[in-house]
N, C-alpha and C positions, 0 to 999 in steps of 0.2 A: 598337752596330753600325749600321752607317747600310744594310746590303743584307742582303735576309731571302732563304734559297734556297728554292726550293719546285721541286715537279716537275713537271715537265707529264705530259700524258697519256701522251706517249709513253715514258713514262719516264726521260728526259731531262734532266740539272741545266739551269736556268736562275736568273738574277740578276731577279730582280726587283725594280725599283728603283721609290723612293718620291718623292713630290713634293708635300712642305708651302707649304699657302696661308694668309699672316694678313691675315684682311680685319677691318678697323678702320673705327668710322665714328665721327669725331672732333668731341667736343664744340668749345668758342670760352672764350675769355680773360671774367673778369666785369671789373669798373673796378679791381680790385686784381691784375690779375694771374694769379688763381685758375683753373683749369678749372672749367668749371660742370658738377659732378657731384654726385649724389645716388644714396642707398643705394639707393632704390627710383623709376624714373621713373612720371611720371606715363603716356606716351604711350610703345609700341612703336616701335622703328625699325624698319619694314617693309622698306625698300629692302635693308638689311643683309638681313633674312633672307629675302628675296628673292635675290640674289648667293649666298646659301648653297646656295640651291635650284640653284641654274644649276651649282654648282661638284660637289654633288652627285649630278648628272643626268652632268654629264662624266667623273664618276670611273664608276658603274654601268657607265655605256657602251662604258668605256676609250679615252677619247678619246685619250689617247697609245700607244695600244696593247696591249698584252695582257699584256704585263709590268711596263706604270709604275700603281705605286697615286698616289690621288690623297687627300689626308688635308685639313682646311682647318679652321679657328678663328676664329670668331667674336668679337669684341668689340668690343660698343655702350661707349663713353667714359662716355655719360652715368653710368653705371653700372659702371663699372670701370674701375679706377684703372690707366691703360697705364706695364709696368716693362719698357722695352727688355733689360736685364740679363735676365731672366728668360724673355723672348720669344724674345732670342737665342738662347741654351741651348733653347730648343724647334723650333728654325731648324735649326739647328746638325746636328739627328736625320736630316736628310734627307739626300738626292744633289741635290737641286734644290728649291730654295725661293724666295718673294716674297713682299710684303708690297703688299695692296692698299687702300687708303685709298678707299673705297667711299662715294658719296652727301654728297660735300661742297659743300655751301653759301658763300654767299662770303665768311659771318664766319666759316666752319669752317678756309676756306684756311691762313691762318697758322700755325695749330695743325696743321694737315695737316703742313705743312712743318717744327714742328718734331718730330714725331713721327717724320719718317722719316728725320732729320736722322744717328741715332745705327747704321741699319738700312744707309741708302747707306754709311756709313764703313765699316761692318763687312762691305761687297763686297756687299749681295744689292738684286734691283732692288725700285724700288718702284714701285707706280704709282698716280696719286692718277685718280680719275674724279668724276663726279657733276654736279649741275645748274650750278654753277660754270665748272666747266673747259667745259661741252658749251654752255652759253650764252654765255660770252664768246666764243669760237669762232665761235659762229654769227651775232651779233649785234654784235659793236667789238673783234674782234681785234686791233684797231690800238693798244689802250686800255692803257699799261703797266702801272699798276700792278696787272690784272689777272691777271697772273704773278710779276710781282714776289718774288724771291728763290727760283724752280722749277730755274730752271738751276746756280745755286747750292747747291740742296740734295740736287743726283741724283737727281730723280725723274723718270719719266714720265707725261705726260698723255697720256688715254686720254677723247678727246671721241666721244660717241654712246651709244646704247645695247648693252648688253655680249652679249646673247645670242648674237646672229646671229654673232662674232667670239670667242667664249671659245678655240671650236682655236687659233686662229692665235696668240692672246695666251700662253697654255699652251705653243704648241710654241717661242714663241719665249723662252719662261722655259728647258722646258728645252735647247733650241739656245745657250743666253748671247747673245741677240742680242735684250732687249728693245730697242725702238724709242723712242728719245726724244717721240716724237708722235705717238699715232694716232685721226688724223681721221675716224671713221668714222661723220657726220651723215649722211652721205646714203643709209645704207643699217639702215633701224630695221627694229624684230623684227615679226617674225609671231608675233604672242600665241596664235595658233588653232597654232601649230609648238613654241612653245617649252616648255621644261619646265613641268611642273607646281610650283605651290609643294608648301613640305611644311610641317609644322607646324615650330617650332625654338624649342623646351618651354625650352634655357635663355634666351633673350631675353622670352619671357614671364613667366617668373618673375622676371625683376629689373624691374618692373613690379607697379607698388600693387596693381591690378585681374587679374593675370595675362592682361593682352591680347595676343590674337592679332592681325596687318593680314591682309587679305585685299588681294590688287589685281585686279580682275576688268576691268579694260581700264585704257587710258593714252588724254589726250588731252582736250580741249577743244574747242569750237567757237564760240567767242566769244573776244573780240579785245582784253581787256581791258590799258591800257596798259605796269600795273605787273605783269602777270605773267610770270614765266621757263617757265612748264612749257609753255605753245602753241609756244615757240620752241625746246624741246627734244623735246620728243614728240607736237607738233603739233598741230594742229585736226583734223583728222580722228579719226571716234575708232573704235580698236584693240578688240579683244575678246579674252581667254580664254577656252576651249569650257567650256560649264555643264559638262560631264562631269568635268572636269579641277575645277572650283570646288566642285561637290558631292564630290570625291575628297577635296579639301581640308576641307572641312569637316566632314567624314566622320572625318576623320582628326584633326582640332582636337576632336570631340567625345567621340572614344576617350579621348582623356589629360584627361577634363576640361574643356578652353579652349569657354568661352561668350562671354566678350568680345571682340569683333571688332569692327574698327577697317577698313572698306574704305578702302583708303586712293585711292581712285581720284576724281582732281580733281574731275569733276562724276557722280556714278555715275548721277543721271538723264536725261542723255544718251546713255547705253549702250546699245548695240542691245539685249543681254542683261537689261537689270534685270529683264523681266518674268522672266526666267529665273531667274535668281538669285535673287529673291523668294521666286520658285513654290519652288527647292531648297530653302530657309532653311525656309518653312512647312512644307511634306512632312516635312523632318528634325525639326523642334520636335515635332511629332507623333507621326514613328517612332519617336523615340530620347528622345522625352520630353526636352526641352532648354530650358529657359527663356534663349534667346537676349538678350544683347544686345548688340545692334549698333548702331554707329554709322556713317554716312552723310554725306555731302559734296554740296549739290545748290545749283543758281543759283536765284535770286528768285521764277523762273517756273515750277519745277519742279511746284508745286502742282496747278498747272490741266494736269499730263498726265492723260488721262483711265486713272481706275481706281488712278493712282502712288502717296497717299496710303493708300488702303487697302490696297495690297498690301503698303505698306514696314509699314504697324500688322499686317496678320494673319502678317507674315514674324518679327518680332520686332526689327525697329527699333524701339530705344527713342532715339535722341537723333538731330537732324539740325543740322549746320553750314552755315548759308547768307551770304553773301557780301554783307551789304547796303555795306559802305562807306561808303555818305554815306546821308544825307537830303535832299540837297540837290538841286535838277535841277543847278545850273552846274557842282557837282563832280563829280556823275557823268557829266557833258559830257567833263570835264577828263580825269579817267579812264576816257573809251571805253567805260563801264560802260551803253551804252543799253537791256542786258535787263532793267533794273530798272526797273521800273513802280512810282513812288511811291503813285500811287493805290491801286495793287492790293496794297500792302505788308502791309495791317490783315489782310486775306482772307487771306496770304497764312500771316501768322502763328495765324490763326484756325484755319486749314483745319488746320494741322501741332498746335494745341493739344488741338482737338475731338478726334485719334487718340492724344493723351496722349505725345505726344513732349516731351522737352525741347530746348531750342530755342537754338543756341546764335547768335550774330548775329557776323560779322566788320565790324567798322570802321575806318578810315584817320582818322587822325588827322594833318595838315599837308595833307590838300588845296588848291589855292592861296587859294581864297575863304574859311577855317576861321580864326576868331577865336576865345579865351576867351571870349567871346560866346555864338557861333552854337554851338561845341560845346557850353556848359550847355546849350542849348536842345534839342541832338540829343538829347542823354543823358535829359530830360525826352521824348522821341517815344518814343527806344527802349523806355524802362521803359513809358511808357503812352498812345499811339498806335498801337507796331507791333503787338503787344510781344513780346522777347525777353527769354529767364531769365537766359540766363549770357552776357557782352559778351567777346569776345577783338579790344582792338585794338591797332593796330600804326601806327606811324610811314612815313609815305608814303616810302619808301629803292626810291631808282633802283637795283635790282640789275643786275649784267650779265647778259645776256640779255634782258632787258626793254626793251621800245619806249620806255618812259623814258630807261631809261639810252642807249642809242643815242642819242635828240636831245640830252639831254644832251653826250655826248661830240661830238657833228656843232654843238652851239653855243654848245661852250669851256667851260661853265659847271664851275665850281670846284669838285670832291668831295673829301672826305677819302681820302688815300692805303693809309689803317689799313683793311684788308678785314674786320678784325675788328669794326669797330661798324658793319659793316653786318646787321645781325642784328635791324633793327625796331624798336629800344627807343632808337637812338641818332641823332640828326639829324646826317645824312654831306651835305648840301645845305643851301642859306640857303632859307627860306621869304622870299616878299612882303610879309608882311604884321606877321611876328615874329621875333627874336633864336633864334641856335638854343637859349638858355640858355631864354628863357621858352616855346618850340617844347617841351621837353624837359618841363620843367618843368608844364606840361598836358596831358602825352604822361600823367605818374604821378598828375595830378590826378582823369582820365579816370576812372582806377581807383576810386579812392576816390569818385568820387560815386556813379559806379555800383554799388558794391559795399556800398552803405549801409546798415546794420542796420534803418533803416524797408523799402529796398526788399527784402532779404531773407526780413520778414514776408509781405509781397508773392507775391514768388515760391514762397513755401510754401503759402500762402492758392490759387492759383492749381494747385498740382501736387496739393492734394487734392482743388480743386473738381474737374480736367479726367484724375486719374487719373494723373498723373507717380509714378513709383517716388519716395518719398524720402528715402530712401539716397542714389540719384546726387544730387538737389538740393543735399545738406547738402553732401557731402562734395566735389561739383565748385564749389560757391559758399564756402565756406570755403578749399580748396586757391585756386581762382582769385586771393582776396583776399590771403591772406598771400606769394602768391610775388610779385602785384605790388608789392603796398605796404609790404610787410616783407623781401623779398629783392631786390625790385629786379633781378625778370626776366621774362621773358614767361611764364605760365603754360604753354604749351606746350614751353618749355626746362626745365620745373621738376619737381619729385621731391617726396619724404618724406626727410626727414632730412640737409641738406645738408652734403657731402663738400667737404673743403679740403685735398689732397695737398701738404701746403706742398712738397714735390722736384717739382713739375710745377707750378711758378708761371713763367707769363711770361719768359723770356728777357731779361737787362738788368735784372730786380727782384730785391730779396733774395732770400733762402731765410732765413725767420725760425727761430732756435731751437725745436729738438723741444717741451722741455718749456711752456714760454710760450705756444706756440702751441696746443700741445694740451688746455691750458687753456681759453685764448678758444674755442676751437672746442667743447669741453665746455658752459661758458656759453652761447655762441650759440645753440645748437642747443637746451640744456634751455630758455632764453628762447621758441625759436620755438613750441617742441610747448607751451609753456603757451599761449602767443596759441592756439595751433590747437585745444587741448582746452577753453581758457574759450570760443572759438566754436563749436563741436560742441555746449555745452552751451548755450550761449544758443540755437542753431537747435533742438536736442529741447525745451527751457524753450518757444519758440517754436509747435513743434509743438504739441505739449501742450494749448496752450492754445487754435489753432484748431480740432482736433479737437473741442472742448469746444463750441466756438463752434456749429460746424458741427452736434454734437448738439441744438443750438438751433435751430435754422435761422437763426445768422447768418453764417454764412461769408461770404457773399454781402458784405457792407461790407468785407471786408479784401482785395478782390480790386480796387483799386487801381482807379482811374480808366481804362477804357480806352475808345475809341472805337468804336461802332456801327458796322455794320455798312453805309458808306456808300463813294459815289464819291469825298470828297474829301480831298483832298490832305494828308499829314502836314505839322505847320509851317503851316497858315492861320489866321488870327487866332480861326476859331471855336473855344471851348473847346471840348474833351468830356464828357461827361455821365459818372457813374458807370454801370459795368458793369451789368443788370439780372441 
C-alpha cells in the first residue's frame, strides 16, 4: 500500500502520505571500464551523510506538512553495488519519490549520468548536485563538455549548497514540477542555522576503520589556483555552533565511532577550532574515549599560537597538510604563497614532537616538475621536511578552479572524458613531458616513496616521536598496494576490491559470469597476499627496532633529517643525520 491512515487528534481519518529520497554518491569508471568499488572504504563519505542529516531535520520538522512522512536512503557506490531493479521496487512504495546523486566530482559526472539514466526512464526526477555541477556554474559555464550528455539523461542540476533550499526542492518533488536548473550560488547556508549532523552508523561501517566525518565549518582563505572548494563555499570561512558539534560527537561516542575524519578544507582557520578542541578533550575525559581524529590544516597552521597542543591533548592523531611542491617557481605557479619553504622542517617538526602522523599532499605535473626535480622532491619529503605517508595527485585543471577557467579563456586542449579527471590521469599536455611519461611518473612517485628502506624509516621515527603503530603499518601498507598494485589514488581505495561486471562502462562488454568470477577470485586472493606479506614485513620490521631501541640505538634508523635551521629545502648543503 503506498498511503498508511492514521488519525489525528481530532479523531478524524486522514491520508498521510509518504515521500521516498535516494541519495547516491557515485563512485568513477577505472581504465577497464569497472566502477571503483570495494568491500570496505578506506575513507567516509561525509558529504553523503551530511545530506542525510539535512533530509532528516526536514522530515522531524515536517517540512511538507503534517501529513507527508519523509523516508530517504543512503548509498555510498564506493561500497555498494547500485541495482536500479531493485531501487526501483523501493521507489515504487511511495506517493512521491526522487533520486539525488549527491557530492559529485567531475570524474564522478559520467557515472552520475548513467546511474540515473534507468530512474529518469522509469518517470521519477533526478537530481545530480555537488562540487562539479556548483563549480562549473560558477567558474566556465560557457565550457561544454561540462554537462555533456545532462540534458539527455533527464536530470536536474542543482548548483549551490543544499541547506538553505531543501523546502523548495521537496515541494517541488512533491508538486511534479522539478526544475531542470537550480542556481542557487548566491545564497549559501548559515552553518550557526542549519541542521545539526547526526551520526549514520551504516556509512561507517562499510569503512575499514569504522570512521565517522565531522564538518565543523566550510571554506578557505587562500586562493590557491587548482582548487574548487574557494569557488564553491568560498573564502570566508563558515562555522557550526560547538553545541551542535559536541551533540555530534556525543552521539558518535554512544554507538562506539572514535574515528573521525573532520572533513573541513583548512580546520585551522576556524574561528571555532579552539572550541572544538576544547570539546574533543572534555569528552575523551568524560566519556573515556581514546579519540582519533584526523585533521586538514595549511603549511602555516603550526605557528597558531597554542594549535599544536590543543589538536595533541584533543586527540588528534594524524594531520593532512598541503605542501604540493618544494619548489619556490611551482608554488608561484600555483598561487600557493602560504608556504614558506624555509619554515617547512619546523613545520614538520613541531606536528612530530606532538606524535601526529603526518600526511604531506603533492602535485605532481607542475610546469617546472621533471623526472629529475621530482627524484629530488621525494628525497626532501622523506628527509628534509619530513613526511610519513605522501598522497600525490596529478596537477588536473578541474572546473571550478582558477586553472581550469584560464584554461578555457586560452583555448588550451583538455580531454572531453570527465571521467579521467580524477588526479591519477593527465587530461592537459604538460611543457616539459609527453602525457604518456607525465603518467608514467605520476606511478613512479609512488613507488619511490613507498620504499621498503623508507618504510623502516617511518617506523624508526613513530616510536622515537610516539606515532600509534597500528595507523603507520596499516595507512603505509594500504597507501602502497592501492597505488602501485591497483592503480588508484589511495583515497579512492578500499579492502578487498569489487568488480560488478553488470555496472561496467557503457559501450564495454559485460564479460561472462563464471570467467569473470574467477579472475576476480584470483585478483583479489593475489592482492591480500601482497597485503599480508607487507603487514609482516612492517611487524618483522618493528620487531626489530624495538630491539634496537632497547639498546639505545634507535637513534641511527631515524633517517637523515635536517636540523633545526633557517635554510632552504633543496640547497646544495647536505644534511647531517638526526641527533
Amino acid at each position: 500500500m503506498t498511503e498508511a491512515i492514521t488519525k489525528r487528534k481530532t479523531g478524524q481519518l486522514s491520508v498521510r502520505k509518504r515521500v521516498g529520497l535516494l541519495l547516491i554518491k557515485p563512485s568513477h569508471y577505472d581504465d577497464d571500464g569497472y566502477v571503483i568499488q570495494w568491500w570496505r572504504s578506506f575513507v567516509v563519505n561525509n558529504a553523503l551523510a551530511v545530506m542525510g542529516s539535512v533530509i532528516t531535520d526536514a522530515s522531524l520538522r515536517h517540512a511538507l506538512g503534517p501529513d507527508v512522512t519523509i523516508e530517504r536512503r543512503l548509498i555510498d557506490e564506493v561500497t555498494e553495488v547500485v541495482r536500479p531493479e531493485r531501487l526501483l521496487d523501493w521507489l515504487a512504495g511511495f506517493d512521491h519519490a526522487a533520486v539525488m546523486l549527491v557530492a559529485v566530482q567531475t570524474s564522478q559526472f559520467p557515472r552520475a549520468l548513467d546511474i540515473a539514466r534507468p530512474f529518469t526512464a522509469a518517470g521519477y526526477p533526478v537530481i545530480v548536485g555537488g562540487v562539479h555541477v556548483s563549480g562549473a556554474l560558477a567558474m566556465v559555464p560557457n565550457w561544454q563538455p561540462a554537462f555533456a550528455g545532462a540534458s539527455e539523461a533527464g536530470v536536474s542540476l542543482f548548483a549551490g549548497e543544499f541547506e538553505p533550499h531543501v523546502d523548495e526542492l521537496l515541494s517541488d518533488i512533491v508538486a511534479g514540477a522539478v526544475k531542470p536548473l537550480y542556481n542557487r550560488l548566491a545564497k549559501p547556508a548559515d552553518l550557526t542555522l542549519s541542521p545539526r549532523q547526526r551520526p549514520e552508523q551504516g556509512l561507517a561501517a562499510q569503512t575499514a576503520e569504522s570512521h565517522y566525518g565531522l564538518e565543523t565549518g566550510r571554506g578557505c582563505p587562500f586562493i590557491c589556483s587548482f582548487c574548487t572548494i574557494i569557488n564553491f563555499h568560498g573564502r570566508s570561512m563558515r562555522h557550526r555552533e560547538p553545541a551542535a558539534i559536541e551533540a555530534y560527537l556525543r552521539d558518535c561516542a554512544a554507538v562506539g565511532g572514535r574515528n573521525i575524519i573532520v572533513t573541513d578544507d583548512n580546520f585551522a582557520r576556524s574561528p571555532v577550532w579552539r572550541d572544538v578542541t576544547d570539546v574533543l578533550k572534555r569528552l575523551k575525559d568524560e566519556l573515556k574515549v581514546d579519540w582519533d581524529v584526523s585533521i586538514q590544516v595549511d603549511a602555516l597552521a603550526y605557528r597558531i599560537d597554542g594549535f599544536v597542543d590543543a589538536c595533541r591533548e584533543a586527540g588528534i592523531k594524524r594531520v593532512f597538510i598541503g605542501i604540493e611542491s618544494v619548489r619556490p617557481d611551482n608554488l608561484k605557479a600555483a598561487a600557493k604563497g602560504q608556504n614558506k619553504l624555509h619554515l617547512m622542517h619546523d613545520m614538520a617538526m613541531a606536528w612530530r614532537r606532538a606524535g601526529m602522523l603526518i600526511y604531506g599532499a603533492m602535485i605532481i605535473g607542475l610546469p617546472n616538475d621533471s623526472p629529475e626535480r621530482i627524484a629530488e622532491d621525494i628525497r626532501i619529503l622523506q628527509e628534509e621536511i619530513p613526511v610519513d605517508i605522501l598522497s600525490a595527485f596529478l596537477l588536473t585543471p578541474h572546473p571550478g578552479s582558477a586553472d581550469h577557467k584560464q584554461a578555457v579563456a586560452e583555448h588550451v586542449v583538455m580531454d572531453d572524458d570527465l571521467n579521467r579527471y580524477d588526479t591519477v590521469h593527465p587530461v592537459v599536455d604538460h611543457p616539459l613531458m609527453s602525457r604518456d611519461q607525465w603518467e608514467a611518473l605520476y606511478w613512479d612517485v609512488w613507488r619511490q616513496f613507498y620504499s621498503k628502506r623508507y618504510m623502516k624509516t617511518v617506523i624508526a621515527r613513530a616510536l622515537h616521536y610516539g606515532v600509534k603503530l597500528d595507523i603507520i603499518r596499516s595507512t603505509f601498507v594500504c597507501a602502497y598496494t592501492a597505488s602501485c598494485y591497483e592503480h588508484v589514488h589511495p583515497l579512492d581505495s578500499g579492502g578487498v576490491r569489487i568488480r560488478a561486471r553488470d555496472c561496467r562502462r557503457p559501450g564495454m562488454p559485460v564479460p561472462s559470469a563464471i570467467p569473470h568470477a574467477i579472475r576476480q577470485f584470483a585478483t583479489n586472493t593475489a592482492m591480500l597476499t601482497r597485503i599480508g606479506c607487507l603487514l609482516m614485513y612492517a611487524y618483522g620490521i618493528e620487531l626489530f627496532l624495538r630491539r634496537e631501541r632497547s639498546r639505545g640505538r634507535l637513534e641511527r634508523h631515524l633517517g637523515i633529517i635536517v636540523p633545526v635551521t633557517d635554510r632552504r629545502p633543496g640547497s646544495a648543503e647536505r644534511p647531517v643525520a638526526a641527533a
